[in-house]
DSSP file (Angstrom, degrees, kcal/mol; ACC not computed):
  #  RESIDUE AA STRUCTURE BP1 BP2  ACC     N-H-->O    O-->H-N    N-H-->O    O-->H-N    TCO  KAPPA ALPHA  PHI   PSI    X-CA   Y-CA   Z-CA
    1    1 A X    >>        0   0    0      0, 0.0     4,-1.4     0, 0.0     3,-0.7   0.000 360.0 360.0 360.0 -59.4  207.9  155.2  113.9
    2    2 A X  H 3>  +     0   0    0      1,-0.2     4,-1.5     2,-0.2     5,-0.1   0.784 360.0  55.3 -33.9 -39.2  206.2  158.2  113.3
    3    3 A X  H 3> S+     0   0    0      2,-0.2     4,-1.9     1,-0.2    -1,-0.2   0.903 107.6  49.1 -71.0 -41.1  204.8  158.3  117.0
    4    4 A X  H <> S+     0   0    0     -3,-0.7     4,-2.6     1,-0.2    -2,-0.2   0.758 110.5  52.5 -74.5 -15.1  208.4  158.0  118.6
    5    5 A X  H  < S+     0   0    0     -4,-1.4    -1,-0.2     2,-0.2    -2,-0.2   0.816 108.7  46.6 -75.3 -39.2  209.5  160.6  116.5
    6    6 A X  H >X S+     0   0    0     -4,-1.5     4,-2.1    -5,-0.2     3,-1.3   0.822 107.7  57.5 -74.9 -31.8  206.8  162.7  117.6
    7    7 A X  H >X S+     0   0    0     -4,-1.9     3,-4.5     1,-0.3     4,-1.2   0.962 102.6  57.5 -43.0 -64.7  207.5  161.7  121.4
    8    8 A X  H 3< S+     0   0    0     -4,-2.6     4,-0.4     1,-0.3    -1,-0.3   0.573 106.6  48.0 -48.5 -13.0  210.9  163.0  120.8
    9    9 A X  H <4 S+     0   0    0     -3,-1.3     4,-0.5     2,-0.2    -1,-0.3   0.621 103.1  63.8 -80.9 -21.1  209.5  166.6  119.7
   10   10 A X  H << S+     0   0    0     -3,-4.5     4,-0.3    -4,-2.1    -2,-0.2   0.630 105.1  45.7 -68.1 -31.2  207.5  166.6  122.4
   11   11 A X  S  X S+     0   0    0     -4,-1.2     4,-0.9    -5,-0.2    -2,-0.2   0.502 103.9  49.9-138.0  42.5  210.3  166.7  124.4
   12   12 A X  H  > S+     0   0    0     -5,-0.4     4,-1.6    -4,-0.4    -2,-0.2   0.566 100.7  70.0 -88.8 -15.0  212.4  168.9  123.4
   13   13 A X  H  4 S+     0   0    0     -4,-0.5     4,-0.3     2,-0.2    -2,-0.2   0.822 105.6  48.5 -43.3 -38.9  209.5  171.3  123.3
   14   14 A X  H >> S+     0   0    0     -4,-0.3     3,-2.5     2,-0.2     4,-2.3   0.948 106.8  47.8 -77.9 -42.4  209.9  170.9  126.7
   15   15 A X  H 3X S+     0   0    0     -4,-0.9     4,-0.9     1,-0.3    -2,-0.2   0.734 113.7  49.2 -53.5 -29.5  213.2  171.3  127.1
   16   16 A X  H 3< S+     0   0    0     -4,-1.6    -1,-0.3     2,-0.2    -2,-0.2   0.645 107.8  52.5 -81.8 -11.0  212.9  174.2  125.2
   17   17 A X  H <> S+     0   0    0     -3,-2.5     4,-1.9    -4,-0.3     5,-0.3   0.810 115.5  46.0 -69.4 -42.0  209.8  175.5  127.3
   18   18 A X  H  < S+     0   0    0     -4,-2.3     4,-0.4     1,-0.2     8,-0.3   0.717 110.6  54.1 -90.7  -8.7  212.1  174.9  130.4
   19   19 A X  T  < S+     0   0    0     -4,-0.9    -1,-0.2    -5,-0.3    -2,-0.1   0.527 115.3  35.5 -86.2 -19.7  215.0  176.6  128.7
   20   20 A X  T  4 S+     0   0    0     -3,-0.3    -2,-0.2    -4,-0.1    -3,-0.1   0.664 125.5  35.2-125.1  -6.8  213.2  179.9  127.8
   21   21 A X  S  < S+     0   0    0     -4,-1.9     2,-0.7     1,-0.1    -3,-0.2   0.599 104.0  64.3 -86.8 -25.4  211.2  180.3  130.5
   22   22 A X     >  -     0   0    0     -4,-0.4     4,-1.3    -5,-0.3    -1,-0.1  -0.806  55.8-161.5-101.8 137.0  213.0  179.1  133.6
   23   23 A X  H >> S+     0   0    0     -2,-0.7     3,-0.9     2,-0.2     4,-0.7   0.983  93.2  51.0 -52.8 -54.8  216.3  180.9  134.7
   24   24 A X  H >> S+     0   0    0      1,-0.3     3,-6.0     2,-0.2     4,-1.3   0.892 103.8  56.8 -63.1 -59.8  217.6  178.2  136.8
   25   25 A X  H 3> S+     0   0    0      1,-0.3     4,-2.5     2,-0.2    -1,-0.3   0.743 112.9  45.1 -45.2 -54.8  217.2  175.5  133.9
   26   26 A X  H <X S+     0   0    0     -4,-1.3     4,-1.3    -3,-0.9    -1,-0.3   0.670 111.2  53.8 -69.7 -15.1  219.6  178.1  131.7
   27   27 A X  H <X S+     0   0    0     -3,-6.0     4,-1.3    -4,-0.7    -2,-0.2   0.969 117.5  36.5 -73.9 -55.3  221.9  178.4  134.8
   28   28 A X  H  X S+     0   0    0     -4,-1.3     4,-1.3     2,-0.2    -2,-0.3   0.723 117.1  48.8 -60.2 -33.8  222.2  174.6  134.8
   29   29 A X  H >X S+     0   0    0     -4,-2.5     4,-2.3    -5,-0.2     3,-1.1   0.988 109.2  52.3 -30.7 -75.8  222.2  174.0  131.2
   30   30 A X  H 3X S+     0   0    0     -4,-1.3     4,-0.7    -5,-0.2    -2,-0.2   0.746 114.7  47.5 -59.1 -24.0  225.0  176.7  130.8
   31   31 A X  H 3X S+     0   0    0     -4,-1.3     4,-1.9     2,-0.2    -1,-0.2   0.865 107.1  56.4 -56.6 -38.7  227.0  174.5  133.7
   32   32 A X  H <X S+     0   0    0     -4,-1.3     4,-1.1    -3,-1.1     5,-0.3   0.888 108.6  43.1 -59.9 -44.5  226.4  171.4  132.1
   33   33 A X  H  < S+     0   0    0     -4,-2.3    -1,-0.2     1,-0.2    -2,-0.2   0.608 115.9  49.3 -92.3 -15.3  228.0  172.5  129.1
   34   34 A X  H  X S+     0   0    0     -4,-0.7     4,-3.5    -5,-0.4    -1,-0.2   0.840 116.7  41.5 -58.0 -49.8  230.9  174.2  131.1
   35   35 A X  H  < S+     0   0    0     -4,-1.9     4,-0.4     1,-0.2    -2,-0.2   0.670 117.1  50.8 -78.7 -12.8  231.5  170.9  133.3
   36   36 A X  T  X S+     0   0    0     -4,-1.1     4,-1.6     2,-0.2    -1,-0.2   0.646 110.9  43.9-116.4 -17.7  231.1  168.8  130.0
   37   37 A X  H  > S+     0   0    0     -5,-0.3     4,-1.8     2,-0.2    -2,-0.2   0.903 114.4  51.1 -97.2 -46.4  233.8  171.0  127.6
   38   38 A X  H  < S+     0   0    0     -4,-3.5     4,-0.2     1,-0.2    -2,-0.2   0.891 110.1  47.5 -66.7 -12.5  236.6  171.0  130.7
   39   39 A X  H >4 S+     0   0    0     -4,-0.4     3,-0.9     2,-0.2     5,-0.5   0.928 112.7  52.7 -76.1 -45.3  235.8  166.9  130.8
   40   40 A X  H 3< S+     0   0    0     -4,-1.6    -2,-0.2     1,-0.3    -1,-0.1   0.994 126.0  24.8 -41.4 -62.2  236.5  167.5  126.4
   41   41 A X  T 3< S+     0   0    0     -4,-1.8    80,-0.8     2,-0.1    -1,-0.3   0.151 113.3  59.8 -91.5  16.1  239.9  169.2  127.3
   42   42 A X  B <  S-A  120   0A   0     -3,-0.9     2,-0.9    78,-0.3    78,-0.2  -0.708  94.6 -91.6-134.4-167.5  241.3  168.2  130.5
   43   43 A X        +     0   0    0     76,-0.8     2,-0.5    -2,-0.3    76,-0.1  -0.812  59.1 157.1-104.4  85.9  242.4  164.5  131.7
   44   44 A X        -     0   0    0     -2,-0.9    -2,-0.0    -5,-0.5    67,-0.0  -0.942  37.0-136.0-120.5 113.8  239.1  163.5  133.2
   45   45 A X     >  -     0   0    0     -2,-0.5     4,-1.9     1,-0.1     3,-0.3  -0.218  27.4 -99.9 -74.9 172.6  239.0  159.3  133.2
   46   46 A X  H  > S+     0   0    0      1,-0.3     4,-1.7     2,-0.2    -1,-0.1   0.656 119.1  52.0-100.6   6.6  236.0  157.7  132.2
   47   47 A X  H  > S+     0   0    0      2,-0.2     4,-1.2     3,-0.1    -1,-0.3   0.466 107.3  58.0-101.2  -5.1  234.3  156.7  135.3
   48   48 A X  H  > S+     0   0    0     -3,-0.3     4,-2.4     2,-0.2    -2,-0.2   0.879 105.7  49.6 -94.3 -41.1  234.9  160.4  136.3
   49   49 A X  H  X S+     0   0    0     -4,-1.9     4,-1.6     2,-0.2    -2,-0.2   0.978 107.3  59.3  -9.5 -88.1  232.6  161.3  132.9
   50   50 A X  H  X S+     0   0    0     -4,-1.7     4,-2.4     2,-0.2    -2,-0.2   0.691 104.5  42.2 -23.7 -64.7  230.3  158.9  134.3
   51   51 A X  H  X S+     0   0    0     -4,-1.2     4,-1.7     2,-0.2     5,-0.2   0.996 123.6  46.1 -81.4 -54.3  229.6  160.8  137.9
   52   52 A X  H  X S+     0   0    0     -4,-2.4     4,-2.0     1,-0.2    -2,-0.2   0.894 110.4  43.6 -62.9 -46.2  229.5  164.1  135.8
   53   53 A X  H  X S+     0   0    0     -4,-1.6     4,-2.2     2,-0.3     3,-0.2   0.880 119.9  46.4 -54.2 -51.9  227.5  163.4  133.2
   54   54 A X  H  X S+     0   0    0     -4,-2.4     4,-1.4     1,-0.2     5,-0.4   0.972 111.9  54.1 -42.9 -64.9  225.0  161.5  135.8
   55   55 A X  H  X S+     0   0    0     -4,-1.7     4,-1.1     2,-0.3    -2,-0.3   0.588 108.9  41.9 -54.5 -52.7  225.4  164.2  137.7
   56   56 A X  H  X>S+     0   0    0     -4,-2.0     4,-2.2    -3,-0.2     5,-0.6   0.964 113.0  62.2 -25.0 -91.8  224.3  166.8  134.7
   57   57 A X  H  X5S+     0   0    0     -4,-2.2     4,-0.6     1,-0.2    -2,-0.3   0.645 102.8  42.7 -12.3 -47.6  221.8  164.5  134.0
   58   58 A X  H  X5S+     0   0    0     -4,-1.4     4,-4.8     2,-0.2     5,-0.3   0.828 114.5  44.7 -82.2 -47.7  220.0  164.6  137.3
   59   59 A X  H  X5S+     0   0    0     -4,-1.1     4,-0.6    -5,-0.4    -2,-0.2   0.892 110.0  52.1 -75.0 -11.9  219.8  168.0  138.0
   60   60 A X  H  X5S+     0   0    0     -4,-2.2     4,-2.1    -5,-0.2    -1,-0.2   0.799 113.6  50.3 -80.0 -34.3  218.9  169.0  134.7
   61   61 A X  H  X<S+     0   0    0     -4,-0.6     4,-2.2    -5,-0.6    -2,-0.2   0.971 112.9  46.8 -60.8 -45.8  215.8  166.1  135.1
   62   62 A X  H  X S+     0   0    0     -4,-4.8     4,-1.2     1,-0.2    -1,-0.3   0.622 107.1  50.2 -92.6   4.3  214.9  167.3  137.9
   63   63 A X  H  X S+     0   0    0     -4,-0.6     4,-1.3    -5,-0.3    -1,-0.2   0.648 108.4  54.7 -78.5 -27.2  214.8  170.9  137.1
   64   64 A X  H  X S+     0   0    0     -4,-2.1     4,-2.1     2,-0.2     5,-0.2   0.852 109.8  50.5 -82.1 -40.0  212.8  169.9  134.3
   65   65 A X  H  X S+     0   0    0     -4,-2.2     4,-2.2     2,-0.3     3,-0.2   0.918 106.7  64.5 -28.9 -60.8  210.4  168.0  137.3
   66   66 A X  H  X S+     0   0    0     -4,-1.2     4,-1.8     1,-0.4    -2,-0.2   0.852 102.5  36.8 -65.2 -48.3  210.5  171.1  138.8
   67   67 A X  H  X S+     0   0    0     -4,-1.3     4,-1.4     2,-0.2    -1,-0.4   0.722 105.2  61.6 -86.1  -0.5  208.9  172.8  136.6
   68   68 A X  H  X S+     0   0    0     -4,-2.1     4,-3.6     2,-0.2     5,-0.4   0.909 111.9  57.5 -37.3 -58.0  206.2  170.3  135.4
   69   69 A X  H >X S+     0   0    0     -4,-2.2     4,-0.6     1,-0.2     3,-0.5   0.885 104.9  39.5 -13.4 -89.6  205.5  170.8  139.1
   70   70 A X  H 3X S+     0   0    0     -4,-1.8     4,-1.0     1,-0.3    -1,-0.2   0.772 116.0  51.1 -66.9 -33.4  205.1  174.1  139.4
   71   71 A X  H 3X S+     0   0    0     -4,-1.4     4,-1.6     1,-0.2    -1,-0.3   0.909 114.6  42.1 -77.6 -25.6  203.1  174.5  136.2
   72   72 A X  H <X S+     0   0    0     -4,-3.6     4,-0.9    -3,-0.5    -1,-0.2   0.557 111.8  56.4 -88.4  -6.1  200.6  171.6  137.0
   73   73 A X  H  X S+     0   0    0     -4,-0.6     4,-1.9    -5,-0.4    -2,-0.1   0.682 112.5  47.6 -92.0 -56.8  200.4  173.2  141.0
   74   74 A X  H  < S+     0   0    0     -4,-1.0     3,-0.3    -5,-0.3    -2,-0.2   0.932 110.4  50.8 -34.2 -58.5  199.4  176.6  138.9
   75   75 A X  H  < S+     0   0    0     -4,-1.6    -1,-0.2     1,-0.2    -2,-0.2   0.882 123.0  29.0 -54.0 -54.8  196.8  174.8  136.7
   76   76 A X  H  < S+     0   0    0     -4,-0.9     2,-0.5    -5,-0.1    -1,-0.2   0.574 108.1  72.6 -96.3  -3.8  195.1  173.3  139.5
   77   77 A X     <  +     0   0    0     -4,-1.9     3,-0.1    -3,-0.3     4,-0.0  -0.778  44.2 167.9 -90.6 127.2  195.7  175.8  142.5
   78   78 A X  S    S+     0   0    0     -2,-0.5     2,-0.9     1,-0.2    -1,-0.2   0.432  71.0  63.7 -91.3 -36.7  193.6  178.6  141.9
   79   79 A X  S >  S-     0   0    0      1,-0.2     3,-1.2    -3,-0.1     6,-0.2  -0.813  76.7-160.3 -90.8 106.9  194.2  179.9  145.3
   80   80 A X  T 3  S+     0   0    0     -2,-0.9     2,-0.5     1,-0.3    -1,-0.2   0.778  79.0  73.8 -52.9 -52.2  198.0  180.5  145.2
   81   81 A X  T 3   +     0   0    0      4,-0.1    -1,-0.3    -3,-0.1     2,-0.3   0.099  64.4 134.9 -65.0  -4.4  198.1  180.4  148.7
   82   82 A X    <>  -     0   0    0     -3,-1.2     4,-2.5    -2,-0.5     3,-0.5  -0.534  53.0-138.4 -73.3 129.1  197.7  176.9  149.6
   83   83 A X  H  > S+     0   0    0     -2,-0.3     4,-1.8     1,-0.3    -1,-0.1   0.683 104.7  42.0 -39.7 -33.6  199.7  175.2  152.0
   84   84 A X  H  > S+     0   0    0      1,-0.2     4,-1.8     2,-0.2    -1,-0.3   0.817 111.3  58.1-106.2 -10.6  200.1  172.1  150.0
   85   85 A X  H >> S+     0   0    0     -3,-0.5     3,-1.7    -6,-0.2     4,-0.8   0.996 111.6  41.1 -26.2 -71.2  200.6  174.0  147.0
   86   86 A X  H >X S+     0   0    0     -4,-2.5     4,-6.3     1,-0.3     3,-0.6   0.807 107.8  54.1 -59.3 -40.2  203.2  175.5  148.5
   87   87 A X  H 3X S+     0   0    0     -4,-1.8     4,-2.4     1,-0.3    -1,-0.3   0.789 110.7  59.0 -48.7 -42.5  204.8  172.6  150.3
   88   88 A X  H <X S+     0   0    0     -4,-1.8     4,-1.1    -3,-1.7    -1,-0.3   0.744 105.5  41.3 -51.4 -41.2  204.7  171.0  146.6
   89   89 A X  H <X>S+     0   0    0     -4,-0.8     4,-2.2    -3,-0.6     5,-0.5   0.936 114.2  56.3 -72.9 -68.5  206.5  173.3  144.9
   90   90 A X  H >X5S+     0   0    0     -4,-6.3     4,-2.6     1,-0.2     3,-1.6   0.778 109.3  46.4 -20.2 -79.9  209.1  173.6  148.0
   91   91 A X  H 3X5S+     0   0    0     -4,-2.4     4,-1.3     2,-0.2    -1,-0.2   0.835 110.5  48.1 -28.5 -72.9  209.8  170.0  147.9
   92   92 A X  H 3<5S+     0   0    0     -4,-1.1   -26,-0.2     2,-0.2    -1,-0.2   0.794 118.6  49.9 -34.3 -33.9  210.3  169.7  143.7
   93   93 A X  H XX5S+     0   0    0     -4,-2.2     3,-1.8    -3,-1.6     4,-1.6   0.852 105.3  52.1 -63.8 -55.9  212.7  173.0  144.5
   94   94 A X  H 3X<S+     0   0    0     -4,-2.6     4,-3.3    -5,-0.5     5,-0.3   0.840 108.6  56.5 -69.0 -24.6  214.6  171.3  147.4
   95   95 A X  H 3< S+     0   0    0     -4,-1.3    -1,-0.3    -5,-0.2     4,-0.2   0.363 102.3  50.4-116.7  51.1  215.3  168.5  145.0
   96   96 A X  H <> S+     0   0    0     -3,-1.8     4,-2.3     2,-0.1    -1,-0.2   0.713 108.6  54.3 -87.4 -72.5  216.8  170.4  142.6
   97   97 A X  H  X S+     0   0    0     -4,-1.6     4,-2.0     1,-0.3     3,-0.4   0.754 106.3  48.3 -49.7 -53.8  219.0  171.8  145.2
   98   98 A X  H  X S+     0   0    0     -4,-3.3     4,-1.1     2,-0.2    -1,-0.3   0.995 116.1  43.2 -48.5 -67.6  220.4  168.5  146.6
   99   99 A X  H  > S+     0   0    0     -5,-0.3     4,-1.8     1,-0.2    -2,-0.2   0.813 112.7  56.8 -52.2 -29.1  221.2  167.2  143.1
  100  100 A X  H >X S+     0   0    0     -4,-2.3     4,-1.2    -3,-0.4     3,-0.7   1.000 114.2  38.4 -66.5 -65.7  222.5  171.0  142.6
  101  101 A X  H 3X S+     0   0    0     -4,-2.0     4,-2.5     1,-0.2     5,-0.3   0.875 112.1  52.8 -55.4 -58.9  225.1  170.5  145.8
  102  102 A X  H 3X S+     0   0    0     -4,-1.1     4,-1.8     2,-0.2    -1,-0.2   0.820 118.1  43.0 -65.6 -31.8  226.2  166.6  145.1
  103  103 A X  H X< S+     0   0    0     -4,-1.8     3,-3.3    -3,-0.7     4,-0.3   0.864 109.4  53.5 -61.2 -99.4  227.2  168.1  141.2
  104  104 A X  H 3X S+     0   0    0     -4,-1.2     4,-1.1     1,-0.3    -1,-0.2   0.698 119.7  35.8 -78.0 -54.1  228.7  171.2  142.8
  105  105 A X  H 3X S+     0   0    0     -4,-2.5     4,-1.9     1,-0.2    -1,-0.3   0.935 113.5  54.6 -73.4 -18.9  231.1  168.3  145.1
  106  106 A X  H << S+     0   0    0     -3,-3.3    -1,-0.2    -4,-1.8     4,-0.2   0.915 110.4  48.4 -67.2 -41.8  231.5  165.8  142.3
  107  107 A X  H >> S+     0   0    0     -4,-0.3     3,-3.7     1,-0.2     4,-2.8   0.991 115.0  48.2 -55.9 -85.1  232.9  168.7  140.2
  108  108 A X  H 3< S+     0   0    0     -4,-1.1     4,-0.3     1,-0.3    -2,-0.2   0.459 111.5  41.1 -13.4 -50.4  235.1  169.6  143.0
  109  109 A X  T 3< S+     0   0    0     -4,-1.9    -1,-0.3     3,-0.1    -2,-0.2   0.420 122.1  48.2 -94.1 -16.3  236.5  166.4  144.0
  110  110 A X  T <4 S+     0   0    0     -3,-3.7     4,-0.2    -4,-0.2    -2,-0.2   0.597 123.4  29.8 -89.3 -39.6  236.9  165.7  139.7
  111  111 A X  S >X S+     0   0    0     -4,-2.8     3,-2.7    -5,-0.2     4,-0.9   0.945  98.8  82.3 -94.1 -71.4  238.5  169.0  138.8
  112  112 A X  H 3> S+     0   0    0     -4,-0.3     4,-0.5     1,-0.3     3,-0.2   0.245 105.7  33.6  32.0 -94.0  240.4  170.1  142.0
  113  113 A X  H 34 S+     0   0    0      1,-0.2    -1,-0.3     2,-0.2    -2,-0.1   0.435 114.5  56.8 -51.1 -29.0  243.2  168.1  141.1
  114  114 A X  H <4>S+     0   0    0     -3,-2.7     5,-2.2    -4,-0.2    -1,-0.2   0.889 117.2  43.0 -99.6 -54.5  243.0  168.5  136.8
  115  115 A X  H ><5S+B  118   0B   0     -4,-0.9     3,-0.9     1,-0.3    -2,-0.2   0.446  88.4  84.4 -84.3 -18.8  243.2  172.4  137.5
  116  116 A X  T 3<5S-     0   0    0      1,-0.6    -1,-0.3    -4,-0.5     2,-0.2  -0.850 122.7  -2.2-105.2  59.2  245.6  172.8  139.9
  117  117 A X  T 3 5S-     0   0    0     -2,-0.2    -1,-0.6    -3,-0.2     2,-0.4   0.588 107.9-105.8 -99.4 156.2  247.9  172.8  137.7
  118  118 A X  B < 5 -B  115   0B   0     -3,-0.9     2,-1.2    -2,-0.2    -3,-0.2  -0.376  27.6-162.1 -74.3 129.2  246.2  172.3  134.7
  119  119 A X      < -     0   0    0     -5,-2.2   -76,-0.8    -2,-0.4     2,-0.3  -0.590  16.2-145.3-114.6  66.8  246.5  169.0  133.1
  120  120 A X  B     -A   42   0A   0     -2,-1.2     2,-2.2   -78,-0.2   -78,-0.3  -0.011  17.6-123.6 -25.5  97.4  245.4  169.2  129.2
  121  121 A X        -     0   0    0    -80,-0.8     5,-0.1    -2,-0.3    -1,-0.1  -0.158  34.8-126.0 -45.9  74.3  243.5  166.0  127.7
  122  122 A X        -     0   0    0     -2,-2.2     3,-0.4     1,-0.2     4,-0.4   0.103  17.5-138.4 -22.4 126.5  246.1  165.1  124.5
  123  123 A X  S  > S+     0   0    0      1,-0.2     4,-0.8     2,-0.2    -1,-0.2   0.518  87.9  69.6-104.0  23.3  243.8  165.1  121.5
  124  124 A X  T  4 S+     0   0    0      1,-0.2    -1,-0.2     2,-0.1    -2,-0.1   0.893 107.2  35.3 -96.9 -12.5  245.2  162.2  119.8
  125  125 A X  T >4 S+     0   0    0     -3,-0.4     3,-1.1     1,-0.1     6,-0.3   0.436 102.5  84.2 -95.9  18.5  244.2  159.9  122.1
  126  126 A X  T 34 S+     0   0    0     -4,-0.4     8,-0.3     1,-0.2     7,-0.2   0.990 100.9  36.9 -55.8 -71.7  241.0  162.3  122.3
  127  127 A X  T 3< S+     0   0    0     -4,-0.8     2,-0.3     6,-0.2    -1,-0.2  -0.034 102.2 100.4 -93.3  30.9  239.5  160.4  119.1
  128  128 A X  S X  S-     0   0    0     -3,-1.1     3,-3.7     1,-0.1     4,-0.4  -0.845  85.1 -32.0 -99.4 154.1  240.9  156.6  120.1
  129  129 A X  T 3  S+     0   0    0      1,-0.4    -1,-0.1    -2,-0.3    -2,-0.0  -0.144 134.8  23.5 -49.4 160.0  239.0  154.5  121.4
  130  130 A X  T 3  S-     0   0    0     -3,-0.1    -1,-0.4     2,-0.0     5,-0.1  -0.941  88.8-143.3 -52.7  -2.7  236.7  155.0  123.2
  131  131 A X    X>  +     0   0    0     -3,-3.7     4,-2.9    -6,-0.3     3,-1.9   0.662  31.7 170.7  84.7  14.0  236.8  158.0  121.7
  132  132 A X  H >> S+     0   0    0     -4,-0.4     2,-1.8     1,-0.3     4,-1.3   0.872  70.6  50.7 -37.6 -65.0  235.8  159.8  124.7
  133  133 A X  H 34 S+     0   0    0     -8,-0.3    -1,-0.3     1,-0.3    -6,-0.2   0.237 107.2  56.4 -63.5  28.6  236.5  163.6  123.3
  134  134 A X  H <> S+     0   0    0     -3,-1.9     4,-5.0    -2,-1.8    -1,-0.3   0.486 111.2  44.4-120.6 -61.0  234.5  163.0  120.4
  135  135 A X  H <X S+     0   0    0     -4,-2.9     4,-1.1    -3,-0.6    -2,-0.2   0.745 110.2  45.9 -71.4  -9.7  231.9  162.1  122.5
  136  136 A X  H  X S+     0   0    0     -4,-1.3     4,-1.3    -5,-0.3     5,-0.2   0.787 112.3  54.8 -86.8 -18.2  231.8  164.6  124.9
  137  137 A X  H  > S+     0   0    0     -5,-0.4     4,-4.5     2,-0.2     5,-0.2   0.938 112.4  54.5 -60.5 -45.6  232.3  167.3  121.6
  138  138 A X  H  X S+     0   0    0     -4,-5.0     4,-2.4     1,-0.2     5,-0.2   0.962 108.5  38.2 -45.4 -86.8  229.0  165.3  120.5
  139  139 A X  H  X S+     0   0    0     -4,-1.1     4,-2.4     2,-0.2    -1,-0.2   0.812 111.0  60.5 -46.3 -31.9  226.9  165.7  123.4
  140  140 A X  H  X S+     0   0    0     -4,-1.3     4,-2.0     2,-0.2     5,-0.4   0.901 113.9  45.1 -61.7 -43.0  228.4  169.7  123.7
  141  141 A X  H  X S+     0   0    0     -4,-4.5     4,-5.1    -5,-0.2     5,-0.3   0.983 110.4  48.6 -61.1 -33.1  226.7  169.8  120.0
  142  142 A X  H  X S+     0   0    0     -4,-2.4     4,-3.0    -5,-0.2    -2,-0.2   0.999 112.9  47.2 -73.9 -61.9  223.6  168.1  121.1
  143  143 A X  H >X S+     0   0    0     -4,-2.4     3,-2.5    -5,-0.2     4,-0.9   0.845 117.1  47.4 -46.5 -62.1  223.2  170.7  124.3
  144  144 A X  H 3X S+     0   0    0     -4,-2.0     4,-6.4     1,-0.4     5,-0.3   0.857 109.7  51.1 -28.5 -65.1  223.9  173.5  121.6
  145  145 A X  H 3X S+     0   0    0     -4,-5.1     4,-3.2    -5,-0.4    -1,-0.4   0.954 108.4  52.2 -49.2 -37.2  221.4  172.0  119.3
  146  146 A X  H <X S+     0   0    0     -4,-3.0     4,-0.7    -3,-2.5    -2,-0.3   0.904 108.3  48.2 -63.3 -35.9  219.1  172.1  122.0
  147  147 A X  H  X S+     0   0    0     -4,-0.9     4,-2.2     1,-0.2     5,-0.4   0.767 115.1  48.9 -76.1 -41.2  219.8  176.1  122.8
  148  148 A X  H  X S+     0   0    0     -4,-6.4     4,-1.7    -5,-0.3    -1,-0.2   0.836 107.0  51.4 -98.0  -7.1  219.3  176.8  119.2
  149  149 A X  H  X S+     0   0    0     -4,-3.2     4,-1.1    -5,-0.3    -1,-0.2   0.859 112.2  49.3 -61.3 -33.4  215.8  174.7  118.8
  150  150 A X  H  X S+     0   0    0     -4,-0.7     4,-1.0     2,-0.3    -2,-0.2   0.673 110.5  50.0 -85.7 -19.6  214.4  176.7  121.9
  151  151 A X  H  X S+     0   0    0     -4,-2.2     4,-2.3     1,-0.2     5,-0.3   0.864 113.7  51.8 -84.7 -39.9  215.7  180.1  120.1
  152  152 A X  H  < S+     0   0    0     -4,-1.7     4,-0.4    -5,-0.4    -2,-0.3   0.792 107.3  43.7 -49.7 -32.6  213.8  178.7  117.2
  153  153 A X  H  X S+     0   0    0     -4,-1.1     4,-1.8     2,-0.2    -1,-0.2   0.526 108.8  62.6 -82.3 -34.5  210.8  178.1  118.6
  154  154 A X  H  X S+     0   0    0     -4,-1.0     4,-1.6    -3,-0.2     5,-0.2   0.961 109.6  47.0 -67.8 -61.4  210.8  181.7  120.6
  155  155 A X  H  X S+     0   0    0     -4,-2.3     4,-1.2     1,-0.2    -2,-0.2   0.667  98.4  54.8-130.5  50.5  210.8  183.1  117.7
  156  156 A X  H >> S+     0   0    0     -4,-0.4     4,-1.8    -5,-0.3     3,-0.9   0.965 112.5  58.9 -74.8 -49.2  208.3  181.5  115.7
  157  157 A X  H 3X S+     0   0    0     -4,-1.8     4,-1.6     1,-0.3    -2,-0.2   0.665 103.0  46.4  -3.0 -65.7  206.5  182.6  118.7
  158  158 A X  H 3X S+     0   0    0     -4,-1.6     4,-1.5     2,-0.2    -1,-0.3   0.882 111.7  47.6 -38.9 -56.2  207.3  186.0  118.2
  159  159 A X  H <X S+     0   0    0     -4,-1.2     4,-2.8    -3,-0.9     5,-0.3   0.897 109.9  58.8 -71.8 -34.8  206.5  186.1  114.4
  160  160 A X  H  X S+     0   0    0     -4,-1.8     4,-2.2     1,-0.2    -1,-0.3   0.957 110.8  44.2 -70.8 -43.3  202.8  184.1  115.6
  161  161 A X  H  X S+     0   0    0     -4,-1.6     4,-1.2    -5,-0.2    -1,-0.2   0.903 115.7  48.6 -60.4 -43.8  202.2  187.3  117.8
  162  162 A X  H >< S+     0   0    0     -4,-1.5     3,-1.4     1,-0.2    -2,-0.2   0.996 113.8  42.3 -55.0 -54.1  203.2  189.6  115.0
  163  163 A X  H 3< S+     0   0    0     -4,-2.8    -1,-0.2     1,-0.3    -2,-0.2   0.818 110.2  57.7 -51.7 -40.8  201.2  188.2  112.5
  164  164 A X  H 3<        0   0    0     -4,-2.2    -1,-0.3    -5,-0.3    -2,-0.2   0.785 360.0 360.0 -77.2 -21.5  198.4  187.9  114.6
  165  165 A X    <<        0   0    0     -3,-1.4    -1,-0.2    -4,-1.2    -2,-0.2   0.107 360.0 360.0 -79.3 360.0  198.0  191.8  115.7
């Protein structure tokens, strides 16, 4: 037990590496958690959830890909300049950027209609089963949690620098 427990710190360490160091992972984070509170509040059905939340899901995976990528192409590159470096990196980038555009149309083609005019999610049947707006409120805490372990972790960071000078 103790070992899966540790997996799971291991990655949200990453997620918190890819959340304080990469911009795009905080642009996509901060979307997710846009696209995932109008799903809380509007009349979004639950196979329309499904394609966002997949959809969140991927591009956040693979941004997190993306950089594993780029940090293991660093490690082992010493000459920045390599063609298959580069070509590596591209490629891990480009498939951010596809996952980025099918989200960008999934939204579209889910919200459009919800927003125009807008069509409030009732919250008493918010918390009936299935309980959807309970769970998407869940999963808004869990991203949240996530934002305030990676400020935790910056700055124990910080304090390890003070301390150490």
């Amino acid at each position: 037990m103790r070992g899966l427990i540790q997996s799971f710190r291991y990655a949200l360490e990453g997620m918190a590496y890819a959340l304080l160091t990469q911009r795009n992972m905080r642009i996509h984070f901060t979307a997710g958690m846009l696209v995932i509170l109008l799903c809380a509040i509007l009349q979004v059905n639950t196979y329309e959830i499904i394609a966002v939340l997949f959809s969140v899901a991927l591009v956040i995976t693979l941004e997190l890909a993306n950089t594993a990528v780029e940090r293991v192409i660093d490690l082992l590159v010493e000459e920045r300049r390599h063609p298959y470096a580069k070509i590596a990196k591209d490629v891990a980038a480009a498939a951010v950027f596809v996952a980025s555009i099918n989200a960008l149309f999934i939204a579209y083609f889910i919200f459009y209609d919800k927003l125009f005019p807008i069509k409030f999610r009732n919250w008493s049947t918010s918390f009936r089963p299935p309980y959807i707006g309970a769970f998407l409120i869940a999963l808004l805490i869990f991203f949240i949690l996530i934002v305030a372990y990676a400020v935790m972790i910056k700055n124990s960071r910080k304090e390890k620098v003070t301390r150490g000078s």
